[in-house]
ROVO-224724 format. One record per residue (C-alpha): y, x, z; residue in three letters. Coordinates in nm, 2 decimals. Layout:
N
KOLSE | Y | X | Z | ALA
...
***
This chain:
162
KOLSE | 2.60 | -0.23 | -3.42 | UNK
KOLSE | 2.30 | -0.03 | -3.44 | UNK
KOLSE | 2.12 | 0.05 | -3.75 | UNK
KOLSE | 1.75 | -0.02 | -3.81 | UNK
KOLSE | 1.57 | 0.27 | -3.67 | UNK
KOLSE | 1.77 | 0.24 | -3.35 | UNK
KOLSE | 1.65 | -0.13 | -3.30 | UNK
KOLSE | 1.33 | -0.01 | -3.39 | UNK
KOLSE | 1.27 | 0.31 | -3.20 | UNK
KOLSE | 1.38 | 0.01 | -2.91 | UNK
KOLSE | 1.14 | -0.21 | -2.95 | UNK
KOLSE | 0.86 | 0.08 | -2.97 | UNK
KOLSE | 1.00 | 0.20 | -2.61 | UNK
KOLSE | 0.86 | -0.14 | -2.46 | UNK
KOLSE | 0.52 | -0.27 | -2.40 | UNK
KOLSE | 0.54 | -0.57 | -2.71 | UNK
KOLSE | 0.40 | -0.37 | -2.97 | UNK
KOLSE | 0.09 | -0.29 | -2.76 | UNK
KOLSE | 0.05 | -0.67 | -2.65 | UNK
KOLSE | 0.08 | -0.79 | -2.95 | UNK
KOLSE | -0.16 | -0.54 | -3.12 | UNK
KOLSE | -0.44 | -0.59 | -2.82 | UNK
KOLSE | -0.38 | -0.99 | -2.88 | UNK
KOLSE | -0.40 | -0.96 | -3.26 | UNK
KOLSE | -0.74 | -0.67 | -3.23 | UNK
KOLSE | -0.88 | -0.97 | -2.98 | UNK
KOLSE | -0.87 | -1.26 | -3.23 | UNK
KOLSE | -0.97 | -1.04 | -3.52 | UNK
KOLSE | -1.29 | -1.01 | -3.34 | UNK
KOLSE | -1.33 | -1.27 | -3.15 | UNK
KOLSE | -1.70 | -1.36 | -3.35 | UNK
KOLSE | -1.80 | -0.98 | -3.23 | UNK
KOLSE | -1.74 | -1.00 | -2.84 | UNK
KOLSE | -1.70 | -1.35 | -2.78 | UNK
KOLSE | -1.35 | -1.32 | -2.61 | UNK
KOLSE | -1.01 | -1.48 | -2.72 | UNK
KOLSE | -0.64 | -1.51 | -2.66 | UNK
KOLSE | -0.62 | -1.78 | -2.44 | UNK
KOLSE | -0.27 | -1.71 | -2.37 | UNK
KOLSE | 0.03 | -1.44 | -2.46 | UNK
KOLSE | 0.36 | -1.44 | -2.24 | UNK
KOLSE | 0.22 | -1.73 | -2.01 | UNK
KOLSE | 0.48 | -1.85 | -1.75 | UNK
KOLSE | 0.34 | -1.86 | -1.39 | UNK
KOLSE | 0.35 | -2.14 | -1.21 | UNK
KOLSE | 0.58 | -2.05 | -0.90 | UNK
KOLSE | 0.47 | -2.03 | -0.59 | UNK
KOLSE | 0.67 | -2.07 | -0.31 | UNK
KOLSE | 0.45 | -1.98 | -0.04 | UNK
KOLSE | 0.37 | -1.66 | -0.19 | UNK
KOLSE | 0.65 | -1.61 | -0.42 | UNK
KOLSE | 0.48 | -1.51 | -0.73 | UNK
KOLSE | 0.61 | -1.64 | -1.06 | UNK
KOLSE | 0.69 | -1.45 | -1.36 | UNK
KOLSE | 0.47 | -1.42 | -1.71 | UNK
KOLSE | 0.16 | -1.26 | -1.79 | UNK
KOLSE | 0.14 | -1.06 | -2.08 | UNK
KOLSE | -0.22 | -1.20 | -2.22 | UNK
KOLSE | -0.49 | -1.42 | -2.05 | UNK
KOLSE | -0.84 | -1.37 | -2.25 | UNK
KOLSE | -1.11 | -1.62 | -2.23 | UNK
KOLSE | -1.50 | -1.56 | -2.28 | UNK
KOLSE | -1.66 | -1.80 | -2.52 | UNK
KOLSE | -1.67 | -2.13 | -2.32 | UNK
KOLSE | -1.39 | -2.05 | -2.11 | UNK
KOLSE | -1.63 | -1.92 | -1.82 | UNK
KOLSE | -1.45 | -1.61 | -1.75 | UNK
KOLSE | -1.06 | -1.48 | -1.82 | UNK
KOLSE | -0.96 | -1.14 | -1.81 | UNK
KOLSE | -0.57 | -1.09 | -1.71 | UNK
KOLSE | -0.42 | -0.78 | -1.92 | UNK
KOLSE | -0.11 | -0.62 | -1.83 | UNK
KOLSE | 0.06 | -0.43 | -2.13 | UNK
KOLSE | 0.30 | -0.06 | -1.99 | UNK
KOLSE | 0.49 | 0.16 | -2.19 | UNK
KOLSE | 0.53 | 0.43 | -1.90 | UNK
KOLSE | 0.91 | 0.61 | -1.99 | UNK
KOLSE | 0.91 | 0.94 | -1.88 | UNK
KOLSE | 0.60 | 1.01 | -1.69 | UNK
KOLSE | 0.20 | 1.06 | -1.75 | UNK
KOLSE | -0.09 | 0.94 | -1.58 | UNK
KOLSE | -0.38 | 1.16 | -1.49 | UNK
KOLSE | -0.66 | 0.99 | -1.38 | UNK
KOLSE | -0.90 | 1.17 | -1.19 | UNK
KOLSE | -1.30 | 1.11 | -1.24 | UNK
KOLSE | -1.60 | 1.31 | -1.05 | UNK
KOLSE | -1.76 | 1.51 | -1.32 | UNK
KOLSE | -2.07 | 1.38 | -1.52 | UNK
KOLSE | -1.98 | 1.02 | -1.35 | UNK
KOLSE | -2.13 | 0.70 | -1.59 | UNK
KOLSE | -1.89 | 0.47 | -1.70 | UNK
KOLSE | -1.95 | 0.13 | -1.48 | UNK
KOLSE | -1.98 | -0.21 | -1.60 | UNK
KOLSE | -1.85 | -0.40 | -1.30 | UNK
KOLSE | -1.55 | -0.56 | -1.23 | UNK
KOLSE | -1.33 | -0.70 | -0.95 | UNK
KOLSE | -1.29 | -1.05 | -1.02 | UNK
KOLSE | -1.17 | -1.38 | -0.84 | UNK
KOLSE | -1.41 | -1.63 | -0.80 | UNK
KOLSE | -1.36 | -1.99 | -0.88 | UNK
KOLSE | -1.60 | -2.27 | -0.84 | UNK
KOLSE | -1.62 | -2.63 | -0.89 | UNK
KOLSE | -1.23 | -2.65 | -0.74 | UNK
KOLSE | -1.32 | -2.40 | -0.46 | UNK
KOLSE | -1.14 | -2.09 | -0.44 | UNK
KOLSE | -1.46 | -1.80 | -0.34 | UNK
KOLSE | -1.25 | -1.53 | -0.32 | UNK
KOLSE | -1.28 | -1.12 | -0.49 | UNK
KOLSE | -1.61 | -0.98 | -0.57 | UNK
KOLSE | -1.76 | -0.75 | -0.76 | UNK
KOLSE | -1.91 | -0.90 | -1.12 | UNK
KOLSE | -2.11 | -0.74 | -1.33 | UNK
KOLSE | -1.96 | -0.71 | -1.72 | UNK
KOLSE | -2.04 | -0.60 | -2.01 | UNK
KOLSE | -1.72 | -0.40 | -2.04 | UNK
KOLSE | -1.79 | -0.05 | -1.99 | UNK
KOLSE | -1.52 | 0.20 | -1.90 | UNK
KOLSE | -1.44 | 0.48 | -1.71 | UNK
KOLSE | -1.32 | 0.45 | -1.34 | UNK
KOLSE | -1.11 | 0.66 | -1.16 | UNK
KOLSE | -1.05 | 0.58 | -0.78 | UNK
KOLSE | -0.71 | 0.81 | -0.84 | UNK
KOLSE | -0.42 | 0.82 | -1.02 | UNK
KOLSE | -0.15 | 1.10 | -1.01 | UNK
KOLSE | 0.16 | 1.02 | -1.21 | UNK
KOLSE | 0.37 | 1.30 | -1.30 | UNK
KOLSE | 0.78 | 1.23 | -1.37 | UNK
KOLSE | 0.79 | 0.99 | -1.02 | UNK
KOLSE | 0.93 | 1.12 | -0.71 | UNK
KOLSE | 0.68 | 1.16 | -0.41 | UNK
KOLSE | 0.83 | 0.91 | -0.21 | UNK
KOLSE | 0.75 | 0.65 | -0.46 | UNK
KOLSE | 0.51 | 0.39 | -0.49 | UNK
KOLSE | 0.35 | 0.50 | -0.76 | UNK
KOLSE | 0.39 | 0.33 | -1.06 | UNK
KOLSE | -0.01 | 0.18 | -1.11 | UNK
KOLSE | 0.03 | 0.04 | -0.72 | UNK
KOLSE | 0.36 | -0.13 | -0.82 | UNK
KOLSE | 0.16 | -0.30 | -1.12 | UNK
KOLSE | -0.15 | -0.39 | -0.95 | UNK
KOLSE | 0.01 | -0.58 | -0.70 | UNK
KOLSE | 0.13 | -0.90 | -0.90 | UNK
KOLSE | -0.15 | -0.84 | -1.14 | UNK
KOLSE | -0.37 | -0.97 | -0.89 | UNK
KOLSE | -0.12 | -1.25 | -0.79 | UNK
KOLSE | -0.10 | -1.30 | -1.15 | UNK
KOLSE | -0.50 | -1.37 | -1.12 | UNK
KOLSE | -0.50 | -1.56 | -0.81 | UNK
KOLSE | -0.24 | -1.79 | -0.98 | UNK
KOLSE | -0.42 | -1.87 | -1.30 | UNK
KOLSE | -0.74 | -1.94 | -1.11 | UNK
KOLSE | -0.52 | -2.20 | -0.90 | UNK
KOLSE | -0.37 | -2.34 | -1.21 | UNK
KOLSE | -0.75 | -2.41 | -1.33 | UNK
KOLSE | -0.85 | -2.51 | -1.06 | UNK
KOLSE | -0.56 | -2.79 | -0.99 | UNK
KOLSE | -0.61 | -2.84 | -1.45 | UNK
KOLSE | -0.98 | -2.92 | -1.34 | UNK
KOLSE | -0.91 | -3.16 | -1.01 | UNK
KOLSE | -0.65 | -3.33 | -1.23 | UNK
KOLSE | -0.94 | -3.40 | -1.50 | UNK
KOLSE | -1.17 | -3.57 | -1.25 | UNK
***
């Protein structure tokens, strides 16, 4: 059996700590930005047709429930990412978002959001082999299923409602 600083070092080699930390920060200050935990660890509904299923980490909701944010928490093992970022470039505060509304599925957009950040069209990431799919393409992709399948449980939430 392992002793405690095994298990622990474990645990700190995953993503949890992070998700839990972002979920707990969220809450604390939920009366400062108007955002909450909606949900952490939230099973997808499978999808057949497009195969997604799986959990997502956190689901945030805007005062009102208007607006979620999906997060995805990574511990990367073994590799950096370098993001790469014209010089004197101003953080944005957009966002690509999937539209939903009244039942009707718009599509993505861009939405402007009080959520300034840098972005970086590139990523590099160091410790993968070239031939690769770099890591941040391999997370995208069902991170955006994962968004396209909690605006169709909302929607299908909502129509069961009416």
């Amino acid at each position: 059996m392992r002793d405690g600083d095994a298990l622990l070092a474990e645990v700190n080699s995953s993503g949890f700590p992070l998700q839990l930390g972002i979920a707990r920060v969220v809450n604390d200050k939920t009366t400062e930005h108007n955002w909450s935990v909606r949900y952490v660890e939230h099973r997808l509904v499978a999808d057949s047709e497009r195969g997604t299923s799986g959990f997502i980490d956190i689901v945030l909701s805007r005062q009102g429930g208007i607006a979620h944010i999906v997060v995805k928490c990574k511990r990367p093992q073994d590799s950096e990412w370098i993001f790469l970022r014209e010089r004197g470039r101003r953080d944005v505060t957009r966002t690509k978002a999937f539209l939903s509304v009244g039942g009707a599925m718009v599509g993505w957009g861009d939405v402007d959001m009080n959520l300034s950040s840098p972005e970086s069209s590139f990523c590099v990431t160091v410790g993968q082999g070239n031939t690769d799919r770099p890591m941040l393409e391999r997370m995208c992709f069902p991170l955006v299923e994962a968004v396209e399948a909690i605006a169709v449980e909302d929607d299908t939430y909502l129509e069961k409602r009416r």
